[in-house]
N, C-alpha and C positions, 0 to 999 in steps of 0.2 A: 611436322607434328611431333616430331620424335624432338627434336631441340626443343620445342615448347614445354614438354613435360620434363627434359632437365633444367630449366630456368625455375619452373614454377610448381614443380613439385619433388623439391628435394625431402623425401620421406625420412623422418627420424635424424635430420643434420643435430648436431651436438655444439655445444657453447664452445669457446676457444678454453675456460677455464677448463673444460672434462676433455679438451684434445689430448694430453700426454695418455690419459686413461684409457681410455676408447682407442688407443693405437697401440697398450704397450701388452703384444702377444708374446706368447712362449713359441709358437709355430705362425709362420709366413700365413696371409691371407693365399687361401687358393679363387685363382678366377671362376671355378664353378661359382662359388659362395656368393658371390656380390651378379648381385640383378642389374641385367644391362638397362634399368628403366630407373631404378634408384640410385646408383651405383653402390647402394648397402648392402651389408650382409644379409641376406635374406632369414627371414625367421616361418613363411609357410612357403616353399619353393612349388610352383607345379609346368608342367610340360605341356605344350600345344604339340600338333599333329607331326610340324615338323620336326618336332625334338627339343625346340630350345625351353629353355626354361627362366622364368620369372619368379617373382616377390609375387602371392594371388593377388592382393588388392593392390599392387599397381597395371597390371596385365586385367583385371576387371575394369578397373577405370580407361584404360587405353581404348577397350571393346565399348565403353559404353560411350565414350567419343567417338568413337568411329561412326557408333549408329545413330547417333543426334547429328552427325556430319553426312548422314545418309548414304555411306560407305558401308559395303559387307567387311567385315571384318578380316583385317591384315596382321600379318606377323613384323610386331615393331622394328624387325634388324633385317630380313629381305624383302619388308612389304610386298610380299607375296599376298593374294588371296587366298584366304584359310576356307577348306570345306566347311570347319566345323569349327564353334568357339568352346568346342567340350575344354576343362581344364583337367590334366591328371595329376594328382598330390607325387609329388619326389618323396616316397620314404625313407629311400636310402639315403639321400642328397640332406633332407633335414635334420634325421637323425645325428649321420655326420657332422653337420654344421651346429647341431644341438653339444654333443660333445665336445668340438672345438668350442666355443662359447664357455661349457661347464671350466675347462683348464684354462683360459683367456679371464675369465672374469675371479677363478680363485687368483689367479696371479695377482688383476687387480686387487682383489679385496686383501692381498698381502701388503700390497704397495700403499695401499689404504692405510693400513695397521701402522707401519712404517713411518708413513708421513704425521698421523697423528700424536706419534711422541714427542716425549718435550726434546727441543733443540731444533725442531725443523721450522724451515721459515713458512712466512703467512701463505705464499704466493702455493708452495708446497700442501698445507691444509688446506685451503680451498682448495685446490682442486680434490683435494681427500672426500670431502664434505660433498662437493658438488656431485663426483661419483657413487657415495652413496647414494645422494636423492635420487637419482636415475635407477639407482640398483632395486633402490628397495620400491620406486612404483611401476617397477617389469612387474611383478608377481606380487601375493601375500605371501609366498612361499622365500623369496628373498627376505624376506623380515625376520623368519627363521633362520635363515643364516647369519643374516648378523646380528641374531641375539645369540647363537652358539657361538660366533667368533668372539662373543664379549667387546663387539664395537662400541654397543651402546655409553657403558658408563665410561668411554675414551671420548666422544661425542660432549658426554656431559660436563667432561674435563675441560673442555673447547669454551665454555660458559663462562668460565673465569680467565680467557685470555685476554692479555691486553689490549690487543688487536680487538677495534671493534666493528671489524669489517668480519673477523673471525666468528664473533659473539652471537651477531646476528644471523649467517650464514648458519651456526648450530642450531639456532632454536628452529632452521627451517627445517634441517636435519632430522631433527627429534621430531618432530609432528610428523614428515612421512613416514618415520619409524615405526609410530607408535598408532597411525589411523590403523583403524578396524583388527587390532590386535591387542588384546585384552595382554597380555603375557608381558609382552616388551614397556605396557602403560603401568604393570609392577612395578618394574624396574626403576623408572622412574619417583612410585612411591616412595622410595628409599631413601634416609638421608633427609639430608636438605636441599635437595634438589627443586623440588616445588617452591620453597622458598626462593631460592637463586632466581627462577623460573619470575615469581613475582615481583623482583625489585625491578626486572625491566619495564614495567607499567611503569616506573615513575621515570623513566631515561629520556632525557630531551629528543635522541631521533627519532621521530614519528617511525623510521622503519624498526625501528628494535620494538616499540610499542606493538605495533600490529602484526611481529611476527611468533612476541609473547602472549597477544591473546590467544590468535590463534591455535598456540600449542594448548595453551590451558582451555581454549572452548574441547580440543577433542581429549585432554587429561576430564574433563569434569565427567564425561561419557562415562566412568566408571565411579559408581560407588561411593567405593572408597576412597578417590582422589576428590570424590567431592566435599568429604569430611576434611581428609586432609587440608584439601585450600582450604574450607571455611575456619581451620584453626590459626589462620598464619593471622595476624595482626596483620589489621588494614587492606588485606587482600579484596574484601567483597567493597568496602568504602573505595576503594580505587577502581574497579570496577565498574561500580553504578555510576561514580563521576566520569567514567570511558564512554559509557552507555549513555551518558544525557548529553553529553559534548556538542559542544557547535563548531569546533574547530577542529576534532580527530575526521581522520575520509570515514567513508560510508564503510568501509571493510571493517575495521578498528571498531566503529562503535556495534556494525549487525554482530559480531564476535564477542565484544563483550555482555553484549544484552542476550543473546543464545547462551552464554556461560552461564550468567545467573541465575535464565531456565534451568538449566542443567543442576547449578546448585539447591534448586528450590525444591531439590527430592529430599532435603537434609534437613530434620526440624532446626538443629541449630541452628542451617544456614538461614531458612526463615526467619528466625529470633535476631540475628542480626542485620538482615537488613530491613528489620519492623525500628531496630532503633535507630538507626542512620534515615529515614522519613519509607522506606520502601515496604507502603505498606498492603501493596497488591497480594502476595503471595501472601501473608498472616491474613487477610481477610478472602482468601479462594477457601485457605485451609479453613478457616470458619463456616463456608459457608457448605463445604462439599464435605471436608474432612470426616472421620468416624468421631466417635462421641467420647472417645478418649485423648483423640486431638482438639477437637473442638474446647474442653473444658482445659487441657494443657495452654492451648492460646489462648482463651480467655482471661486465664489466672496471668497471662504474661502480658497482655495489652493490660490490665488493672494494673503495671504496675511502671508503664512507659511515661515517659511525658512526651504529650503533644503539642504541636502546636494549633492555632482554630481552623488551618485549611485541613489539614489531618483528619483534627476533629471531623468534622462537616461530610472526607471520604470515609472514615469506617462509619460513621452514622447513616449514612447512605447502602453502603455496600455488606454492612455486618450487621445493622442495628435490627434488625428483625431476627435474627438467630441468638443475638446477644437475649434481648428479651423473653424467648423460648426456650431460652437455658434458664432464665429466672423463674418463667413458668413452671416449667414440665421439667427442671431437673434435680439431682439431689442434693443436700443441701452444700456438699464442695462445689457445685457447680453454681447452685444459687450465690455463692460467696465469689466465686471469680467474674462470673456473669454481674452481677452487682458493683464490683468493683471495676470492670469497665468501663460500663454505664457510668459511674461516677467522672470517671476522665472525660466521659466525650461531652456530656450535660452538660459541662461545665463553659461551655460559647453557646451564646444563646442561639447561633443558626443552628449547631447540629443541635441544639436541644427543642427549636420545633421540630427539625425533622425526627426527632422519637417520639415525641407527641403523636404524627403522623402515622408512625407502627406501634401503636399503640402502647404505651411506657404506664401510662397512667392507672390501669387499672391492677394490674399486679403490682404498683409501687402501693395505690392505698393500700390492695388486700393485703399487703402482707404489713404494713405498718400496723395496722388493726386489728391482724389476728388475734387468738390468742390459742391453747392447747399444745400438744404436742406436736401438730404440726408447723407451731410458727418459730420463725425466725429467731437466734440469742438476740440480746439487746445490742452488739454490739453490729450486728449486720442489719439491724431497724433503724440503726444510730446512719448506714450508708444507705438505705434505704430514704432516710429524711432528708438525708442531703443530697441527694439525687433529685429528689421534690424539691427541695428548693432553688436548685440550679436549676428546673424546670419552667417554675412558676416562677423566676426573676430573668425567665427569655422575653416577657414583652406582649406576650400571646395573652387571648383574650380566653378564659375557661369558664365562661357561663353557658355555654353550652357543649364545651367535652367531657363526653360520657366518662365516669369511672368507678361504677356501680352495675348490677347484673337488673336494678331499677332506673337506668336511667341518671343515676343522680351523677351530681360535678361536683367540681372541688367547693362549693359555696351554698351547696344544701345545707338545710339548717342542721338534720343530722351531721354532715362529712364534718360541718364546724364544729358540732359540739362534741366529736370523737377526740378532733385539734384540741381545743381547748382543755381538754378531758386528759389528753397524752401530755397536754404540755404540764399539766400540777401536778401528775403521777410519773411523770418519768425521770429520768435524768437528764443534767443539765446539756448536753450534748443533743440528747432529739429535743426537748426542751426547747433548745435555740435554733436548731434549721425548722420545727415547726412556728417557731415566731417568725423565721425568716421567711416562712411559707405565708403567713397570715399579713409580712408587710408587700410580701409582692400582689396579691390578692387586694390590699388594698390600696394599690399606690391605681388602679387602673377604676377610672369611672365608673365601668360596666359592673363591678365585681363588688367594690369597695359596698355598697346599701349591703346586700348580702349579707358580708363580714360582720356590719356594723349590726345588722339587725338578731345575728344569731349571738355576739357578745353579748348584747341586750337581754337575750332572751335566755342565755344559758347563767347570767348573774356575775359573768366571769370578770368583771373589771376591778373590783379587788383586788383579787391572784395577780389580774394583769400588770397592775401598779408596782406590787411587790417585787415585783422582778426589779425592778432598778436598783434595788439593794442588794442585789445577788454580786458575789465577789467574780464570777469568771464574766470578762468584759465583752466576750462576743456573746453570753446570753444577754448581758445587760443592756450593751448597741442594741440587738434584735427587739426586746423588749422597748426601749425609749422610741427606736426608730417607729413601732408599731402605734404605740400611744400616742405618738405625733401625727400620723395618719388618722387616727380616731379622733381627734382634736377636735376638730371643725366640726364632728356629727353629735360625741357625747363629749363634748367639752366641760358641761355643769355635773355630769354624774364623777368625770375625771378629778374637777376641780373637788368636788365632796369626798371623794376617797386622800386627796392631797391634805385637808383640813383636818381632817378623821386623825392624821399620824403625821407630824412631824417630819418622821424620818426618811420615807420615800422622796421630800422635798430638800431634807439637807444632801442627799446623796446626788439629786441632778444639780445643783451648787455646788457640790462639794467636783463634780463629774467639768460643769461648764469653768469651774476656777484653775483646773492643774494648769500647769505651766512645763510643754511638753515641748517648747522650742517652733511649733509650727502646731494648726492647731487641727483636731480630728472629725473623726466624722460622726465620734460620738458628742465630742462636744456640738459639733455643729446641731446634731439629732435633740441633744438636751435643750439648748438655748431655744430652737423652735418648738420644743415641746411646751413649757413655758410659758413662749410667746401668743402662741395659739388657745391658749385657755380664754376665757371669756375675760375682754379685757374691764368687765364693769361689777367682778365679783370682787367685794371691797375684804370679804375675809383671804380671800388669796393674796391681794395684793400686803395687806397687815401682815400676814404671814412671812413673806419674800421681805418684807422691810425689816422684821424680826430678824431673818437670816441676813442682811447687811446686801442681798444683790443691788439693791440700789446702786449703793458704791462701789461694788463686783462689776458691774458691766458699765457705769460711767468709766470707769477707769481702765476698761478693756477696751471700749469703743478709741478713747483718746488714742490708747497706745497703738490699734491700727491705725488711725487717722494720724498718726508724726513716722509711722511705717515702724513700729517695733518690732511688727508680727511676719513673721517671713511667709513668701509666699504660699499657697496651700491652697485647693480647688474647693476647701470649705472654708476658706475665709470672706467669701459671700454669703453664702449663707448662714454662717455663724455673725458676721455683722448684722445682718438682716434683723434676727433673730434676739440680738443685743437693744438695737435700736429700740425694736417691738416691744419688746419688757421696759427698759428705759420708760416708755411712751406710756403706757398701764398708767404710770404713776401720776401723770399729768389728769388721771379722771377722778384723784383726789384730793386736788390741791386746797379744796373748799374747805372739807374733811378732816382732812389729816396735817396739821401744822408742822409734824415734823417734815414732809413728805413737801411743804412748802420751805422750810429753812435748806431740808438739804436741796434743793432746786437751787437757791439763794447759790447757798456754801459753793458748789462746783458747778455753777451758771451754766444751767442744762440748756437756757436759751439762745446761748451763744453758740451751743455744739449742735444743736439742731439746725438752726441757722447756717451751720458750717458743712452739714450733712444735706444742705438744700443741692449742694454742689456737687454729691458724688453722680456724675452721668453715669448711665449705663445700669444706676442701681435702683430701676422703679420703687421697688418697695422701699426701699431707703428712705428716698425722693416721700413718697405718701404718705408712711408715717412720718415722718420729721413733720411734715407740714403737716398734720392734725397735729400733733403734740403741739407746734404753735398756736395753731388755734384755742389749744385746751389754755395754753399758756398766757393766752391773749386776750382769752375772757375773763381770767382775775385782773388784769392791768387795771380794770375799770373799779376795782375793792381796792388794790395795792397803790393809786397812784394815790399821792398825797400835797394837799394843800398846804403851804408854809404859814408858819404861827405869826400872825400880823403883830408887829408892837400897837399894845396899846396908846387910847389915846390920850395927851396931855390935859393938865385942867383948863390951861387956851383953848385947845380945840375944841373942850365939852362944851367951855362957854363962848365962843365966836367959831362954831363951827363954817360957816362959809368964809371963813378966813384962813382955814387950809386944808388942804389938797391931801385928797386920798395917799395909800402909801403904792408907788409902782412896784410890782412885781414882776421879776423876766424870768425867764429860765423854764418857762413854764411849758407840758405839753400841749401841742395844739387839738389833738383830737383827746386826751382824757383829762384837758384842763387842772393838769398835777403834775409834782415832780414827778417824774419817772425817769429810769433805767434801764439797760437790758438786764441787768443782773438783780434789781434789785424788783422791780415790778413788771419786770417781761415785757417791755413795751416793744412791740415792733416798730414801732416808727424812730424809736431809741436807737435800735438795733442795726437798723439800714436794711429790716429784713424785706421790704415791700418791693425794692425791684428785683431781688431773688425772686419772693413768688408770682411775681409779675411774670417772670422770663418762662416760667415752667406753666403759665396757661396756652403756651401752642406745643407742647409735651406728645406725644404720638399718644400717652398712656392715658384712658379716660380719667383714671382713679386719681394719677396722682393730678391731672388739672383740677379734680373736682376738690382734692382735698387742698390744692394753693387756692383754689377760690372763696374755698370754706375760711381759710384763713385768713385770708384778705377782709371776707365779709365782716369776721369782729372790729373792723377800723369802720362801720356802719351801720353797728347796733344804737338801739334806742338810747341805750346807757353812756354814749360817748357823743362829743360834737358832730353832727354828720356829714354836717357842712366843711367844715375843716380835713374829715377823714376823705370827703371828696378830692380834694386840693389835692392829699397825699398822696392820689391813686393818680391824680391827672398831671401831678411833678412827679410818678413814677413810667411816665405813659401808657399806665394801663387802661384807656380808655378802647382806644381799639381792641386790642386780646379781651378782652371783657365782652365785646360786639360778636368780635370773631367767634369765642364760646356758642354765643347766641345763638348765632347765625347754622353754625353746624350742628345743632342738635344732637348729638351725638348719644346721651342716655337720657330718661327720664329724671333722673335725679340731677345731671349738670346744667339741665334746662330748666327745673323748677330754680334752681340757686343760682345760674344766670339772669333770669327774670327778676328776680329780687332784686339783687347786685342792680341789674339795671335799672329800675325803677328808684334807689335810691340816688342812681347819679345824677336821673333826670330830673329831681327836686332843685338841680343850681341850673337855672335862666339858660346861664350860657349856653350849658352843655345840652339843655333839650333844644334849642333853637339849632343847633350844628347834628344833632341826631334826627330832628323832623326833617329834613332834607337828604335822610339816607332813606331810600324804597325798601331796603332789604333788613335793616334792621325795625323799619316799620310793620314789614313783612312778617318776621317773627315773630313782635309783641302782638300782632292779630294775632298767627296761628296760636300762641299761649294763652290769647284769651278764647279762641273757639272752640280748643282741643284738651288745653291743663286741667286738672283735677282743680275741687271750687276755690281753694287755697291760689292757687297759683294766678286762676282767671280772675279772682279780686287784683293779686298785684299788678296784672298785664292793664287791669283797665286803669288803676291809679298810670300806671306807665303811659298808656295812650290820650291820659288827658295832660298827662306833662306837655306832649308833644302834640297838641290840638286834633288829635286822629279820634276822638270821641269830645262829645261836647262837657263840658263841665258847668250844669245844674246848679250847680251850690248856689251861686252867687246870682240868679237870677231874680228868686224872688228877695223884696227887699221888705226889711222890715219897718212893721206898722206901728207909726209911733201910740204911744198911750195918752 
């Protein structure tokens, strides 16, 4: 048993590095000292009955083997049977041994001193280093020693050795130095030691790394080292990169993320790692902090930039204290609180989630105030734009409250206070309240609302005016909104555009610059424009006045050969080119110049050329009504060739010659024609373009290629021949196909027609009475059509003998 506990419990054995140290005495060890159980120098000596004397806790552990071994208790060097396992403390024996110790260990701590000057070798220092560490975790009271011996800043010396076996060994040094000892973690303060301290974060040996943290987790324990660090450049950014790591050990990074606890007693330190993304500690202090912190941070997130995951956590985690400080605080606080809000609003996730803590009704009341309690203009100006980052998240606000009645952002009142701020204020709230009023109407739910409280407050006037306003984000906000309103008061807009000139040169003057790529005012302009009622002849007179005619023929082309560099509104700015272009074709009757310049820059070629853009529905639909507009004069424009008269032979023997032949002629409008010159589609090759586009995914634009197709089967032209054209384009099937799927009520009234005219040629009803499905259909259109349509289905049904045909039954009675 007694060899057991030498193998296996050598008490307090020492590394070979601290062997010279641990050995080099002033006076011989005496054999009292050292315990026959450890063979160490004993530090609490006590005596059993027979006299010998032990180390206490290895002579307790010996007894309490004995008695797990079921053994009364023996004396470990005569295994004799002990009466008693009383132990009596050696006072005199440790006192002694204390002494000896005190003169043994100053000696080492000379030999320490010693070693640690410059000239001595590595092997030398560590062992220097390694005897402190043992020295100073005997006691706290050792730590006091070697801060009177002035080891410390000899240690710190050790930091810039070259040896970097040296380096590291020091910062182990220093940390036992300096735990649980306010005084020696001074010392340290001093200097640039803390610096030195932090360049080993960035040292390739993962051990210098985590022997540097750990000295800085127990330096940050104080105060003042915690300012300290947080002044050094890069200290906390190195840090938090320690702390997120996926490749430093578990030790490295728990050390560096307790450090930055540690630091987060330091508003500083808070403020910089709110900029480096660390935005936990700035939003605890918000949320716990006193009200002189709270509005310090506040005023300091107003002035960060974030990114939208950021955004999305202090919206979550601060955005209810942020708004209670807009609430209930005064007005510096309302101004820092404000100005946060404006950062985080600004991604529309975190700005539902402040919808959610209610953001909305202290943003009206204070945009609406007025008196000595409301807000300067220019903190109603971040107030508006906070609103409008709001209302441009996506979110539906017909029914969130922001009134003490109940009311939303789209009561007829809340509009007409909008409206009311936007022609009395400045052009700054001005323009986020228009941007308030395009996000309101860009959503289904909201937009009648809008439209109905503009109506009713008179405001479309004022509203047009803005487009001649010189600062371009009121002016966007402004065209952008008129464009929204388009569709609802398109004729009260087009009457304010008539009324004055100049609101209409300036969205021309807006759609014409030449900006290198193009914008998203222009894109706003051109659809505002195009959206007007395309059948009001004083607008368009107007627009022909200011030359866009030849403004957007000539912009259309220049995308169409790729002038216009790429730009996420060059769709929509096509679109929008197109649409206007197209206006013009509803006067070609009308207005003769509006037919010359058709002529001049053969707009029926470019349409024709825009049958082709995929991917651009509206393109695609207008183009093909413009054909169509185009295609109903062909049957005015196509002209008949001036026959030479005839000779005095022929007057007088005319059966002795022959009419004059004329070729060249068209087949369905029986006239010269051209694409350029009388629009002909069949001129143009345009019939198996809009052939191709009747199995089109999009209702509109098939309805509008069938619309255009149809004028090749008006009364006014051969029908018979327009048949031919459709059935050498083979659109005989896609025509059926229409039919057959039903798809709107209006592609099915103009399906029916279409069909019924092709079933006037023999052939083709005899190859369509043999189809079930398309028999199918002309029933249901005669059972189900409006009387219009069930007239054509029945003409259709006796094409194809599916109804009997009357007419020709009774015959007539001669006279």
């Amino acid at each position: 048993m007694a060899e057991c506990w030498d193998e296996n419990h050598d008490i307090g054995s020492t590394s070979e590095e601290s062997y010279h140290f641990d050995r080099l005495h002033i006076e011989p060890i005496y054999d009292a000292f050292i315990c026959p159980l450890t063979k160490q120098v004993m530090r609490d000596p006590v005596s059993l009955e027979n006299g010998q004397t032990f180390e206490r806790e290895a002579i307790e552990k010996w007894f309490k083997e004995c008695k797990e071994n079921g053994r009364n208790p023996v004396c470990p060097l005569t295994q004799r049977e002990l009466r008693s396992a009383e132990l009596n403390p050696s006072m005199a024996l440790r006192n002694t041994i204390e002494e000896w110790n005190a003169r043994n260990e100053a000696a080492q701590l000379d030999m320490a001193r010693r070693s640690l000057s410059p000239g001595s070798s590595e092997t030398d220092i560590l062992r220097a280093l390694h005897f402190l560490v043992h020295y100073c975790q005997k006691s706290r009271s050792n730590r006091h020693v070697v801060r009177n011996a002035e080891l410390i800043p000899m240690v710190i010396d050790m930091l810039r050795s070259s040896s970097r076996r040296v380096r590291c060994k020091a910062l182990e040094t220093l940390r036992v130095m300096v735990e649980d000892d306010d005084d020696n973690k001074e010392i340290l303060a001093e200097g640039d030691t803390v610096r030195t301290i932090v360049k080993f974060l960035s040292h390739e040996q993962y051990k210098d790394r985590e022997e540097a943290v750990s000295l800085l987790f127990e330096l940050s324990k104080s105060q003042t080292l915690c300012e300290k660090m947080g002044s050094i450049n890069g200290a906390i950014l190195i840090l938090v990169g320690l702390a997120s790591s996926k490749s430093e050990n578990l030790a490295t990074v728990e050390n560096a993320e307790k450090t930055l606890e540690n630091l987060e007693k330091c508003e500083r330190n808070v403020r910089q790692m709110a900029e480096i993304g660390r935005l936990q500690p700035l939003l605890t202090v918000l949320h716990e902090g006193s009200s002189e912190t709270k509005l310090s941070m506040a005023a300091f997130l107003g002035e960060l930039v974030l990114n939208n995951d950021v955004k999305v956590l202090v919206a979550r985690n601060a955005g209810s204290s942020l708004i209670d400080i807009i609430k209930y605080g005064n007005r510096e606080g309302r101004e820092a609180g404000l100005k946060a809000l404006n950062q985080i609003s600004s991604y529309e996730v975190s700005a539902k989630i402040l919808i959610g803590a209610g953001i909305l009704p202290p943003l009206v009341k204070d945009l609406f105030s007025v008196g000595s309690n409301a807000l300067p203009m220019r903190l109603k100006e971040v107030s508006a734009t906070i609103l409008a980052n709001i209302v441009n998240s996506g979110k539906d606000f017909d029914s969130v409250p922001v009134g003490p009645e109940h009311q939303t952002l789209v009561s007829e009142d809340v509009i007409h206070n909008f409206l009311h701020l936007i022609s009395n204020t400045g052009p700054t709230i001005a323009c986020k309240l228009l941007q308030v009023l395009v996000g309101l109407t860009s959503s289904p739910t909201t937009v009648f609302s809008v439209v109905s409280g503009v109506k009713n407050s008179g405001a479309t006037v004022s509203l047009v005016q803005f487009v001649e306003a010189p600062q371009n984000d009121l002016r966007l906000a402004s065209i952008k909104l008129l464009r929204n309103l388009s569709p609802y008061i398109g004729q009260e807009l087009a009457s304010c555009l008539r009324s004055s000139s100049a609101p209409l040169s300036s969205l021309i003057k807006v759609i014409s610059e030449s900006l290198g790529g193009i914008s998203e005012e222009q894109a706003a302009a051109v659809g505002f424009l195009a959206d007007l009622p395309e059948r009001d002849t004083g607008i368009t007179k107007l627009m022909l006045d200011e030359k866009l005619f030849q403004l957007v023929t000539l912009r259309i082309v220049g995308i169409r050969q790729g002038d216009t560099r790429g730009s996420r509104f060059v769709t929509p700015y096509l679109e929008g080119l197109v649409k206007v272009l197209a206006r013009f074709t509803f006067v070609l009757s009308s207005e003769p110049d509006v037919l010359e310049l058709c002529r001049e820059y053969n707009v029926a070629a470019l349409f024709i050329d825009l049958l082709q853009t995929n991917g651009l529905d509206n393109v695609q639909m207008v183009s093909a009504s413009a054909l169509e507009n185009l295609s109903q004069e062909s049957k005015k424009l196509s002209k008949l060739p001036e026959l030479p008269k005839a000779g005095i032979c022929a007057s007088i023997f005319p059966c002795l010659t022959r009419p004059p032949v004329v070729t060249g002629l068209c087949r369905v409008h029986h006239g010269t024609c051209s694409l350029k010159e009388s629009f002909c589609l069949v001129e143009g090759q345009a019939v198996e373009k809009l052939v191709s586009l009747l199995d089109h995914n999009n209702e509109k634009v098939v309805e509008a290629a069938l619309a255009a197709l149809s004028s090749l089967l008006d009364d006014e032209v051969d029908i018979e021949k327009g048949v031919e054209v459709l059935c050498e384009a083979e659109g005989l099937n896609p025509i059926l196909d229409v039919l057959l799927e039903k798809r709107t009520e209006n592609l099915k009234r103009r399906a029916v027609w279409v069909v019924e005219r092709l079933l006037r040629k023999d052939e083709l009803a005899f190859r369509v009475s043999g189809d079930p499905n398309a028999s199918t259909a002309l029933v249901d259109a005669f059972q189900h059509g409006d009387y219009r349509t069930r007239q054509i289905a029945e003409r259709a049904l006796k094409h194809i003998d599916k109804i009997p045909n009357f007419s020709g039954v009774f015959l007539s009675i001669p006279h």
